[in-house]
PDB file of N, CA, C and O in Angstrom:
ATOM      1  N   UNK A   1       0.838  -1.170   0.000  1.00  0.00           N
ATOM      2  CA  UNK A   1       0.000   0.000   0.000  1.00  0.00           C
ATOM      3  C   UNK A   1       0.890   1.243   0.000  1.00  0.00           C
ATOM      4  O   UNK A   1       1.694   1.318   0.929  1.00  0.00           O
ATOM      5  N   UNK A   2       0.871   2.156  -0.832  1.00  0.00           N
ATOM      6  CA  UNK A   2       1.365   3.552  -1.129  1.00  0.00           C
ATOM      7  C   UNK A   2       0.623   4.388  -0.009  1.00  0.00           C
ATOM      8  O   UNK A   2      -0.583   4.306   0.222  1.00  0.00           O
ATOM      9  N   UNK A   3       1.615   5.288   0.719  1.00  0.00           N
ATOM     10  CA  UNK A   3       1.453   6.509   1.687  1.00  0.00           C
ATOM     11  C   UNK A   3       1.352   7.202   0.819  1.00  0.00           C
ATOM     12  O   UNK A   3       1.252   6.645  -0.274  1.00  0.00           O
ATOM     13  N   UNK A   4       1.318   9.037   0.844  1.00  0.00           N
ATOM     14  CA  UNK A   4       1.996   9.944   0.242  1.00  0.00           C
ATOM     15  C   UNK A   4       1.833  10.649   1.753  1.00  0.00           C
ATOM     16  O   UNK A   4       0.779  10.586   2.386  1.00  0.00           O
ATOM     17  N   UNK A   5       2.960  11.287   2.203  1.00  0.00           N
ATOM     18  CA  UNK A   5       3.363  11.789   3.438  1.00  0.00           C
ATOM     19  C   UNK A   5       3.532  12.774   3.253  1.00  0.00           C
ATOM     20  O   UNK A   5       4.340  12.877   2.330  1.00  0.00           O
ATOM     21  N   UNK A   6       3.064  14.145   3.800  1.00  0.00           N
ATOM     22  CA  UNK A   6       2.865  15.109   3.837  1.00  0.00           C
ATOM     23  C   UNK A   6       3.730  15.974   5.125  1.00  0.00           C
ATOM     24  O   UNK A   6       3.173  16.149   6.208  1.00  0.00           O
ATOM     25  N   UNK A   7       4.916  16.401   4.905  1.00  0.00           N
ATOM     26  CA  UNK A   7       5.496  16.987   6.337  1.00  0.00           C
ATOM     27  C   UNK A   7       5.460  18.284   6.837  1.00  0.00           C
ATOM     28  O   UNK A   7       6.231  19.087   6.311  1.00  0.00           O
ATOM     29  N   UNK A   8       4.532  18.780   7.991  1.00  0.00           N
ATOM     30  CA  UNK A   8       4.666  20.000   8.589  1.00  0.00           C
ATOM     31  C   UNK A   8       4.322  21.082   7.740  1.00  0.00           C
ATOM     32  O   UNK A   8       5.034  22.065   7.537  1.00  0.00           O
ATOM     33  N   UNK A   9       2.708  20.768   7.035  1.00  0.00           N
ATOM     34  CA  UNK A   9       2.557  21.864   5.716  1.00  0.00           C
ATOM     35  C   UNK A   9       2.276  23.315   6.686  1.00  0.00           C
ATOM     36  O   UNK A   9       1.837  23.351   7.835  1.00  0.00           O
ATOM     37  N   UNK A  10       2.520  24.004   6.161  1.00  0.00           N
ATOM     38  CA  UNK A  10       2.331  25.419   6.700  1.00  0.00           C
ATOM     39  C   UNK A  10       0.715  26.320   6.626  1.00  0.00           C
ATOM     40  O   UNK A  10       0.275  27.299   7.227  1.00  0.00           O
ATOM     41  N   UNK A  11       0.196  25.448   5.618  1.00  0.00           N
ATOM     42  CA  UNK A  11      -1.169  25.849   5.144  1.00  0.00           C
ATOM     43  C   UNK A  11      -1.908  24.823   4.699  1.00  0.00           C
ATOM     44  O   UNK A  11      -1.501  23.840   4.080  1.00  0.00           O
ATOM     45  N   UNK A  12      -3.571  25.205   5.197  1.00  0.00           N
ATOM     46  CA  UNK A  12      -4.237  24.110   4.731  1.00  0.00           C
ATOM     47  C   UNK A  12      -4.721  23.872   3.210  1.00  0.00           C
ATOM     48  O   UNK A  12      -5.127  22.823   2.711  1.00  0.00           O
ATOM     49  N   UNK A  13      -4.577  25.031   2.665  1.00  0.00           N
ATOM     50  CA  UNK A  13      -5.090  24.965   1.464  1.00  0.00           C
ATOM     51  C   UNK A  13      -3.820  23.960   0.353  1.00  0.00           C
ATOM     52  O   UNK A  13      -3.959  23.558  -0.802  1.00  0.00           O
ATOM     53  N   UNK A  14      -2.852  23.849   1.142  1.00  0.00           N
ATOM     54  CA  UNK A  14      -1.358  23.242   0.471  1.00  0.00           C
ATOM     55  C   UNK A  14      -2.109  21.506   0.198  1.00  0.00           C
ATOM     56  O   UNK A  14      -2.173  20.750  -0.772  1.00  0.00           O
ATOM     57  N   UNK A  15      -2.598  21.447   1.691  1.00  0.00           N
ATOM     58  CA  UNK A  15      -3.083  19.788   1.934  1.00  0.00           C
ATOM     59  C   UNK A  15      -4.176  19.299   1.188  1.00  0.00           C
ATOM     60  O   UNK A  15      -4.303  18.092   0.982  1.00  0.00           O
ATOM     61  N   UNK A  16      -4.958  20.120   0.776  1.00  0.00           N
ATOM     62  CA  UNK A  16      -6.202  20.258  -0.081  1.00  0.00           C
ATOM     63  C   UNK A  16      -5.612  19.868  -1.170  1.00  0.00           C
ATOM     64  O   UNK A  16      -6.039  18.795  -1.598  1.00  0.00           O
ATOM     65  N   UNK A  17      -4.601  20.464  -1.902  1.00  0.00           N
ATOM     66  CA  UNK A  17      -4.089  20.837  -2.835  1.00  0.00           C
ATOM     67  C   UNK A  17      -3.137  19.206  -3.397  1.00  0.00           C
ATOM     68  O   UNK A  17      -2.794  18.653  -4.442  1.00  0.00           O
ATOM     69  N   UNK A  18      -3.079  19.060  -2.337  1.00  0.00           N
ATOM     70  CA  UNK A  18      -2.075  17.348  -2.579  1.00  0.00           C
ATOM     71  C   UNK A  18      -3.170  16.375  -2.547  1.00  0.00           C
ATOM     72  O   UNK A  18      -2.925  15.322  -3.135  1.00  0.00           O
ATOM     73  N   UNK A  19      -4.337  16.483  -1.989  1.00  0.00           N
ATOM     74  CA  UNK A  19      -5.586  15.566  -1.613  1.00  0.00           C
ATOM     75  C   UNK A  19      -5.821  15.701  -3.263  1.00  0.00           C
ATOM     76  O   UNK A  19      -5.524  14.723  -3.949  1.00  0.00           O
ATOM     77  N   UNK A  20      -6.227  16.622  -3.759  1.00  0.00           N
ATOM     78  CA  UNK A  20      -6.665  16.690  -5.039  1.00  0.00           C
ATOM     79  C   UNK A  20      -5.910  15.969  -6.154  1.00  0.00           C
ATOM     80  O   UNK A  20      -6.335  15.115  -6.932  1.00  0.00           O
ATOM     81  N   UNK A  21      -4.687  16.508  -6.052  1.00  0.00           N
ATOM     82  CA  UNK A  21      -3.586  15.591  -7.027  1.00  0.00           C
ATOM     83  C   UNK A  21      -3.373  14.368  -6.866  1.00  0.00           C
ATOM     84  O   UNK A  21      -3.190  13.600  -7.810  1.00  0.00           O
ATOM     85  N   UNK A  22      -3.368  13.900  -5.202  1.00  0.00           N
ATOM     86  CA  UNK A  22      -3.693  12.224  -5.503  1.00  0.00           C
ATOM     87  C   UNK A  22      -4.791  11.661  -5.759  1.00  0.00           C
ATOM     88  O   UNK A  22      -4.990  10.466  -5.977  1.00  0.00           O
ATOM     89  N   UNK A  23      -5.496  12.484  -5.738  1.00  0.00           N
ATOM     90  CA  UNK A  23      -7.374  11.337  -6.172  1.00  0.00           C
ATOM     91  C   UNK A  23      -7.055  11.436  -7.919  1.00  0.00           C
ATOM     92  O   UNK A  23      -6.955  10.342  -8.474  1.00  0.00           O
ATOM     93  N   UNK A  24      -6.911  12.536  -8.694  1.00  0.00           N
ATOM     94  CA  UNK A  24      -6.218  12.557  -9.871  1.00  0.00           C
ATOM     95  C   UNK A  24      -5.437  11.293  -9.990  1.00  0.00           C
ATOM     96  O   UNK A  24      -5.944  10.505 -10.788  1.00  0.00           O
ATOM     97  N   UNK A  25      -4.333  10.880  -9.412  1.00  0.00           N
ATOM     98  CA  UNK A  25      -3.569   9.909  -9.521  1.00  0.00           C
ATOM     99  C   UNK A  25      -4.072   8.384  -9.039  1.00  0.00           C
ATOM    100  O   UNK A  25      -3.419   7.342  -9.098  1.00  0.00           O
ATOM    101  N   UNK A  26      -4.858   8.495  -8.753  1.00  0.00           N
ATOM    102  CA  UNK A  26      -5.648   7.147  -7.976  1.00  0.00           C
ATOM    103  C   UNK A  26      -4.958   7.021  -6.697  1.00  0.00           C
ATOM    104  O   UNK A  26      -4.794   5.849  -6.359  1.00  0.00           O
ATOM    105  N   UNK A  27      -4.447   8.021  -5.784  1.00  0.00           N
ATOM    106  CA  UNK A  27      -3.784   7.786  -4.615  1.00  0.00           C
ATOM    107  C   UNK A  27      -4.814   8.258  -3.670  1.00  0.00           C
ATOM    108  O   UNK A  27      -5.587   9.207  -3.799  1.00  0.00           O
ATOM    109  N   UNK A  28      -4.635   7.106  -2.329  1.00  0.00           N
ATOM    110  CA  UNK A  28      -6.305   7.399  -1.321  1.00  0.00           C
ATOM    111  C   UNK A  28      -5.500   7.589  -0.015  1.00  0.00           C
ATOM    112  O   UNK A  28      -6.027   8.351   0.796  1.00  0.00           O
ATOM    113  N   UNK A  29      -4.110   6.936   0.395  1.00  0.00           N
ATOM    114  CA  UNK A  29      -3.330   7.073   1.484  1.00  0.00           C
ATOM    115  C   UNK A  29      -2.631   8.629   2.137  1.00  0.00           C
ATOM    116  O   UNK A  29      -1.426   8.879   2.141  1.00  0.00           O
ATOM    117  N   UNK A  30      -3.570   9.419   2.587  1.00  0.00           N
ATOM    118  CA  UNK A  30      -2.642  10.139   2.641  1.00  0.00           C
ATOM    119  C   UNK A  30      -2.067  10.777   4.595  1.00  0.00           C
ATOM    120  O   UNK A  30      -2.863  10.814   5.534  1.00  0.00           O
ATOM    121  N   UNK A  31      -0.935  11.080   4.670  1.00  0.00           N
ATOM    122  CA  UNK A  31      -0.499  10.906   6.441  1.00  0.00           C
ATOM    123  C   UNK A  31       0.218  12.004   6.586  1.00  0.00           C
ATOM    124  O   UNK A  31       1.378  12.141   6.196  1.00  0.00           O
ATOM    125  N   UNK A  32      -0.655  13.074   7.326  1.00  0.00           N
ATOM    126  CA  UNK A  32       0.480  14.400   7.290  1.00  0.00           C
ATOM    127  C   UNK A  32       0.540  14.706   8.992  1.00  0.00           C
ATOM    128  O   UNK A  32      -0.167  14.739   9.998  1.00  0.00           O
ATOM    129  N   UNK A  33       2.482  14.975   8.319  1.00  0.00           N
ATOM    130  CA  UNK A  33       3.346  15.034  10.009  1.00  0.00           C
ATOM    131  C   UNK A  33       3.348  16.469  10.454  1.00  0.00           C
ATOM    132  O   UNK A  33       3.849  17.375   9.787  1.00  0.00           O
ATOM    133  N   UNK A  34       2.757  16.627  11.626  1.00  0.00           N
ATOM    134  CA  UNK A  34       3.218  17.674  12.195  1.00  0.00           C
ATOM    135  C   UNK A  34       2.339  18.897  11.736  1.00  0.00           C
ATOM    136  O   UNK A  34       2.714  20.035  12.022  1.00  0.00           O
ATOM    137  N   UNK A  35       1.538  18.751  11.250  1.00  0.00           N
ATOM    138  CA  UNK A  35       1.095  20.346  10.464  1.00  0.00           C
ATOM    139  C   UNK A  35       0.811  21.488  11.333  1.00  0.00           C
ATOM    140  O   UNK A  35       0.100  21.603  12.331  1.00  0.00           O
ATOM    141  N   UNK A  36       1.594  22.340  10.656  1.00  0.00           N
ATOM    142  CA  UNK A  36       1.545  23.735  11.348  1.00  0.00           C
ATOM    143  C   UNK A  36      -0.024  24.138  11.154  1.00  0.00           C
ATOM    144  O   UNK A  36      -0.098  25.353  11.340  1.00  0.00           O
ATOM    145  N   UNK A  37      -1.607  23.467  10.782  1.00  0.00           N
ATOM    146  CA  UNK A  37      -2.576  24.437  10.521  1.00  0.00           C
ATOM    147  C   UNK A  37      -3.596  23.058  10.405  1.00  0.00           C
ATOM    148  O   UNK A  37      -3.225  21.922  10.113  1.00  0.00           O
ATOM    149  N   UNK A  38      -4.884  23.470  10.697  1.00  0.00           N
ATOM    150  CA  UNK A  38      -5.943  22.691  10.457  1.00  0.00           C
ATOM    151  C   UNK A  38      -6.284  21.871   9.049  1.00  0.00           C
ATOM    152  O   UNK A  38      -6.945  22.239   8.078  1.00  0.00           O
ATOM    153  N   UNK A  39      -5.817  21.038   9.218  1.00  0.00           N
ATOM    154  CA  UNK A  39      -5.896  20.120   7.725  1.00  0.00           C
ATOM    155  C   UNK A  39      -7.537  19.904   7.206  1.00  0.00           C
ATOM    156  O   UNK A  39      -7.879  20.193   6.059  1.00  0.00           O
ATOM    157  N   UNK A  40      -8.307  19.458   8.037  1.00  0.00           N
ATOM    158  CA  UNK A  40      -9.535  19.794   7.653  1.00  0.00           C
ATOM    159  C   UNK A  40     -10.223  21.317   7.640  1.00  0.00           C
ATOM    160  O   UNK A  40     -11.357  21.102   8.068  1.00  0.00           O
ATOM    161  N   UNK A  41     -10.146  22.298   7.452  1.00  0.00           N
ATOM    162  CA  UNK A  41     -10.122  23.639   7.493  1.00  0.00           C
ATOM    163  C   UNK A  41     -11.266  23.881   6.019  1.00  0.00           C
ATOM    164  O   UNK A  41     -11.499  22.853   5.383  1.00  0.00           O
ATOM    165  N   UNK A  42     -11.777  24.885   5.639  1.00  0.00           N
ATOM    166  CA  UNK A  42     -12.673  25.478   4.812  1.00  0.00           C
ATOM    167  C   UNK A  42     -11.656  25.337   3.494  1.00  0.00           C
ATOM    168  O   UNK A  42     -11.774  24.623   2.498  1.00  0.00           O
ATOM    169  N   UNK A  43     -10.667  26.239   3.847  1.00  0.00           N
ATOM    170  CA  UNK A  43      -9.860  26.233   2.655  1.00  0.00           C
ATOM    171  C   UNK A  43      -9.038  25.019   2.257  1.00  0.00           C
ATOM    172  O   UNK A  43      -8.691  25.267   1.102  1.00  0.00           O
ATOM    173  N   UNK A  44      -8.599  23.970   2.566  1.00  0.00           N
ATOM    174  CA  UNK A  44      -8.457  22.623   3.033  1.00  0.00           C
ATOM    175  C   UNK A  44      -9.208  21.579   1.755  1.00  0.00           C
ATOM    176  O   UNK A  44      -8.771  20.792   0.916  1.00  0.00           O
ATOM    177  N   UNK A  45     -11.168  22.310   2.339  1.00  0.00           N
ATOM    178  CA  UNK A  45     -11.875  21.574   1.479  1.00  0.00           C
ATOM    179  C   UNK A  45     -12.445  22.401   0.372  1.00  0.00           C
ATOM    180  O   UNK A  45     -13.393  21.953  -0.272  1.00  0.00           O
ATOM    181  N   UNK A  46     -12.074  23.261   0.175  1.00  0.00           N
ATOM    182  CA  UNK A  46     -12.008  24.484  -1.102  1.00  0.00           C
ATOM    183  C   UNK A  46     -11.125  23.421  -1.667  1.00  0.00           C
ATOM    184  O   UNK A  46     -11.599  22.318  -1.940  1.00  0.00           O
ATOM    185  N   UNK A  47     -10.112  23.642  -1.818  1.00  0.00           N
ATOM    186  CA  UNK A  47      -8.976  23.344  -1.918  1.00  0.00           C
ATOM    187  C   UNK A  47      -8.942  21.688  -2.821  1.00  0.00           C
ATOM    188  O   UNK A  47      -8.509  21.494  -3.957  1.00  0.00           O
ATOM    189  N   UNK A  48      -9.503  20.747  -1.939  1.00  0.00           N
ATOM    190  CA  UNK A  48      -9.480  19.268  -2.452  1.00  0.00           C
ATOM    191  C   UNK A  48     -10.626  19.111  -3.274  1.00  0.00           C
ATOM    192  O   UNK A  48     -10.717  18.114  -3.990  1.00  0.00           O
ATOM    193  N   UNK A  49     -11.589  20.056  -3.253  1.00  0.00           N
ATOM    194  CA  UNK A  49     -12.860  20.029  -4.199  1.00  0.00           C
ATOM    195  C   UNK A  49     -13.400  18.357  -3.971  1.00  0.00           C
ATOM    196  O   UNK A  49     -13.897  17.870  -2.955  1.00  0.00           O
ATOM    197  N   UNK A  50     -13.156  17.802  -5.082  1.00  0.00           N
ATOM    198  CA  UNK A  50     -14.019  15.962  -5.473  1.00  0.00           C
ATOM    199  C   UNK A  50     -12.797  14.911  -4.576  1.00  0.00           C
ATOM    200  O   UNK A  50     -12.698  13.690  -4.703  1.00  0.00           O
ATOM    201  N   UNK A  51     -11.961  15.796  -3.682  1.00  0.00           N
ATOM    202  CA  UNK A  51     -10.909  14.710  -2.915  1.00  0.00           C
ATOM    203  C   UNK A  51     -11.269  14.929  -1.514  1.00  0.00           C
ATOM    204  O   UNK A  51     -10.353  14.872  -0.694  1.00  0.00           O
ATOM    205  N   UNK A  52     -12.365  15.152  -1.141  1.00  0.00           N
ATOM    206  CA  UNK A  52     -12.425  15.488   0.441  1.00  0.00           C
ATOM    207  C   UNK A  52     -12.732  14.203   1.213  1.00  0.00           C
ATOM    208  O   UNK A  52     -13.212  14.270   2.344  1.00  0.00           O
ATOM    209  N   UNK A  53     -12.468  13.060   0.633  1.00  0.00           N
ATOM    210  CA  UNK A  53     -13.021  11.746   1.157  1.00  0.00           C
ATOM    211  C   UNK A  53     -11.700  11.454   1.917  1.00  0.00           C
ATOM    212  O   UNK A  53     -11.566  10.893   3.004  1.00  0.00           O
ATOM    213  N   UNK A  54     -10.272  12.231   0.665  1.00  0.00           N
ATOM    214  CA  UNK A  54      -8.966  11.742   0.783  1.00  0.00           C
ATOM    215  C   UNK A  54      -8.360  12.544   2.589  1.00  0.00           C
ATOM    216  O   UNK A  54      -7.574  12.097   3.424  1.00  0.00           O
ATOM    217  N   UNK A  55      -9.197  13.867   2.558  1.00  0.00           N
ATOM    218  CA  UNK A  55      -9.050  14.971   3.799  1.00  0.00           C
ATOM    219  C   UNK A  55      -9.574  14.259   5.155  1.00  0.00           C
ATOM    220  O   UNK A  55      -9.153  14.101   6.301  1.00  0.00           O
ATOM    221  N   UNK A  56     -10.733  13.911   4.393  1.00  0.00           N
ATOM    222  CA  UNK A  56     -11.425  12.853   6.062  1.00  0.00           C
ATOM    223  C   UNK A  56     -11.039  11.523   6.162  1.00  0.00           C
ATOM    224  O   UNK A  56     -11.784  10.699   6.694  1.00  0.00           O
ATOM    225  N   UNK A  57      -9.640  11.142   5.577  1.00  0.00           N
ATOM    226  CA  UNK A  57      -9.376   9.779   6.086  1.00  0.00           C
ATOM    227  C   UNK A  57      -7.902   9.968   6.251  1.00  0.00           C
ATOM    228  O   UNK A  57      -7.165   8.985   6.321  1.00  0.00           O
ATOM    229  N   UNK A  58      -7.330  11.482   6.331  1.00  0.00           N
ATOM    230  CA  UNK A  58      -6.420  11.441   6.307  1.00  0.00           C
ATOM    231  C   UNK A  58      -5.625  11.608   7.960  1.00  0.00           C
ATOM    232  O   UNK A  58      -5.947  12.387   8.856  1.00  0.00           O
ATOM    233  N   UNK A  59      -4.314  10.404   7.954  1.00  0.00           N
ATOM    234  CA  UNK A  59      -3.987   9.983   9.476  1.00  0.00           C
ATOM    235  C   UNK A  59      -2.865  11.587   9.565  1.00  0.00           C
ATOM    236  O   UNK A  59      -2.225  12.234   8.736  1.00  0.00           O
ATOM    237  N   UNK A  60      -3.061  11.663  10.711  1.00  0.00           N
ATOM    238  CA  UNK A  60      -1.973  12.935  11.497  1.00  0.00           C
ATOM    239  C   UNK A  60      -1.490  12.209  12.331  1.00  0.00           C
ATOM    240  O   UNK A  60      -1.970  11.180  12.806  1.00  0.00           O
ATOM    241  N   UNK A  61      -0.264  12.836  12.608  1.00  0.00           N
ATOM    242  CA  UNK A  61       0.651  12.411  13.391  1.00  0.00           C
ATOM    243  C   UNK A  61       2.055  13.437  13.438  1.00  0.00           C
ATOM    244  O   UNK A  61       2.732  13.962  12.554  1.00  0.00           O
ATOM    245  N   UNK A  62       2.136  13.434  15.395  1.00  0.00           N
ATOM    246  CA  UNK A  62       3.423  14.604  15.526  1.00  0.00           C
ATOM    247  C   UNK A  62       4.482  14.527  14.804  1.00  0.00           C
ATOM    248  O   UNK A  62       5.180  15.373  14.246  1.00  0.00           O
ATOM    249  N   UNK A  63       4.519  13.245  14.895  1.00  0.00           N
ATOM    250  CA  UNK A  63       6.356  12.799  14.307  1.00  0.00           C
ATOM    251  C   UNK A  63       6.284  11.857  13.337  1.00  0.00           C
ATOM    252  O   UNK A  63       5.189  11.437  12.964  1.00  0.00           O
ATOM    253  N   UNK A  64       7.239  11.493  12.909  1.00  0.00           N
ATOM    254  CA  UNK A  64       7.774  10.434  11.901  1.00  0.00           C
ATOM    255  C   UNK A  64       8.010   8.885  12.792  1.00  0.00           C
ATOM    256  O   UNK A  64       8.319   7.799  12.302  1.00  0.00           O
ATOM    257  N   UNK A  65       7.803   9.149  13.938  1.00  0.00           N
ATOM    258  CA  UNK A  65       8.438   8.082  15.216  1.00  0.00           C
ATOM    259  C   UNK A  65       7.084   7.634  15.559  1.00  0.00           C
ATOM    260  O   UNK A  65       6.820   6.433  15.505  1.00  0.00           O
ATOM    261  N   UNK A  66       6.091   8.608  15.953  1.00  0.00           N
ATOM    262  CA  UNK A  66       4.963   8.276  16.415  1.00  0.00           C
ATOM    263  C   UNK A  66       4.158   7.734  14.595  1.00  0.00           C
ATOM    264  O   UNK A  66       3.251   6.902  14.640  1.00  0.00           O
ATOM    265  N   UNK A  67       4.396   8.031  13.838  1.00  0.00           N
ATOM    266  CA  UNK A  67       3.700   7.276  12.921  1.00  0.00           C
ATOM    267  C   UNK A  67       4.341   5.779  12.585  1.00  0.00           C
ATOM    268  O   UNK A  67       3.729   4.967  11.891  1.00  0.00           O
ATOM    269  N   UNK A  68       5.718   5.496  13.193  1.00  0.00           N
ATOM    270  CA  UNK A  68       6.413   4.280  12.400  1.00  0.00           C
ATOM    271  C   UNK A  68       5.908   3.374  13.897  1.00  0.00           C
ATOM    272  O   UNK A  68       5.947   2.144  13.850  1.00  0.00           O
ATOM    273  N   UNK A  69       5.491   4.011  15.065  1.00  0.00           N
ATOM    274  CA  UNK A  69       4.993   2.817  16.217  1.00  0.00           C
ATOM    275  C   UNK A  69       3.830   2.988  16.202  1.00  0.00           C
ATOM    276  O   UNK A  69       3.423   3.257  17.332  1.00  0.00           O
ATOM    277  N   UNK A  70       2.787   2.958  15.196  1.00  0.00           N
ATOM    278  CA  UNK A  70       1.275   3.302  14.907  1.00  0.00           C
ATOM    279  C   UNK A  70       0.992   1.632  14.326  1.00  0.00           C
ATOM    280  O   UNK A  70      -0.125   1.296  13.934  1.00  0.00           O
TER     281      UNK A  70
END
């Protein structure tokens, strides 16, 4: 199974923005570390438009440590 890992985005509309490009790509995994900002956020789901399935299943996690003992 393919991740696409997302590290410490600074903005939510960034995460939206990668949600979108992997549903484009047939990618559904997505795990973002650390984010400086509300990943589910307005602009978030502006943002992922027809990928917001990819936003509400997407795992968070502080670290890279706490996701590899998950």
């Amino acid at each position: 199974m393919l991740h696409v890992i997302f590290l410490e985005p600074e903005t939510s509309g960034n995460v939206g923005a990668i949600a979108r490009a992997m549903k484009n790509f047939g990618l559904r995994n997505l795990v973002v570390i650390n984010p400086q900002c509300d990943i589910r956020d307005d602009d978030a789901r502006k943002r992922a438009k027809h990928a917001r399935s990819i936003l509400n299943n997407a795992k968070q996690f502080s670290s890279l440590l706490e996701m590899k003992e998950s």
